[in-house]
C-alpha positions in Angstrom: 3.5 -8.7 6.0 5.4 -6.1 5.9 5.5 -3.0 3.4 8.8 -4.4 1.3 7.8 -7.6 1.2 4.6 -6.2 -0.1 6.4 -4.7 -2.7 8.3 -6.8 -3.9 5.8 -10.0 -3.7 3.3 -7.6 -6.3 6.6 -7.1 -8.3 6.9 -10.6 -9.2 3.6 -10.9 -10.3 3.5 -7.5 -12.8 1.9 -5.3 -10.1 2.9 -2.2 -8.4 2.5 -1.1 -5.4 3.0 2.5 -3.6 1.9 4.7 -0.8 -0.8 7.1 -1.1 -0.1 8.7 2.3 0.7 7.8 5.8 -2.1 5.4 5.8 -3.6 5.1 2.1 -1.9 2.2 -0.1 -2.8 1.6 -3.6 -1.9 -1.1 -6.0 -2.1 -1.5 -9.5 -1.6 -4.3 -13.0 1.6 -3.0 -14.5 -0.2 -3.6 -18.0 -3.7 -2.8 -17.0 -3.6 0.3 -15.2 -7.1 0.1 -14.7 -7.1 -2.9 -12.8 -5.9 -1.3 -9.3 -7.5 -0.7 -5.9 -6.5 1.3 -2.3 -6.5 0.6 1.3 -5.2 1.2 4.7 -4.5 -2.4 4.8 -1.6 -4.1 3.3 -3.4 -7.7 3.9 -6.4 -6.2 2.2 -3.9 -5.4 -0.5 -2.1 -8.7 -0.6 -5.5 -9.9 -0.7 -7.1 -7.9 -3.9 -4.0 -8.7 -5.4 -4.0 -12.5 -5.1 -8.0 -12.6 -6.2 -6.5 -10.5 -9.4 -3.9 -13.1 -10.3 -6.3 -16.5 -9.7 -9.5 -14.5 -10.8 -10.9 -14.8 -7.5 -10.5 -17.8 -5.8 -10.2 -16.1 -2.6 -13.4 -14.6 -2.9 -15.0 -17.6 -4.1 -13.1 -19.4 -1.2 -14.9 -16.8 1.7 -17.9 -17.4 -0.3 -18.0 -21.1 0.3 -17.1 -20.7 3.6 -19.7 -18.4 4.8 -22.5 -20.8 3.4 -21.0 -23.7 5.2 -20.8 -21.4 8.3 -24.3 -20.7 7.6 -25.2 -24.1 7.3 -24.0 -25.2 10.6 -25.6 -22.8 12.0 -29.1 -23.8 11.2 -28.5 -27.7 11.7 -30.4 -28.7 14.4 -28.7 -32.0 16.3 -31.5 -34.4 17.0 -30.5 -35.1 20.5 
């Protein structure tokens, strides 16, 4: 994704997003300006930012995913 697209994705959704520095990007709720975050990653951005608009269903998603991972992992094929 690139940077504008960034943008203007967040924009539709109430949140802004700007550059910190060459590397730093930081992101923030257009009505809560406390509900923001940083990173050198605009997926990790894309990614806060979705988890703030469906109150984490990414993170719940990952979640769910690592225990099945785990699962698999310890399932021991009788033959």
């Amino acid at each position: 994704m690139r940077y504008k697209e960034l943008v203007c994705w967040a924009k539709k959704y109430g949140y802004t997003v700007e550059k910190e520095s060459a590397n730093i990007i930081s992101w923030y709720k257009n009505d809560n300006p406390d509900n923001c975050g940083s990173s050198d990653s605009k997926n990790k951005i894309a990614q806060d930012i979705y988890n703030d608009i469906t109150n984490g269903v990414w993170v719940e998603y990952q979640r769910e995913e690592a225990a099945r991972k785990a699962a698999e992992e310890i399932h021991i094929d009788p033959m």
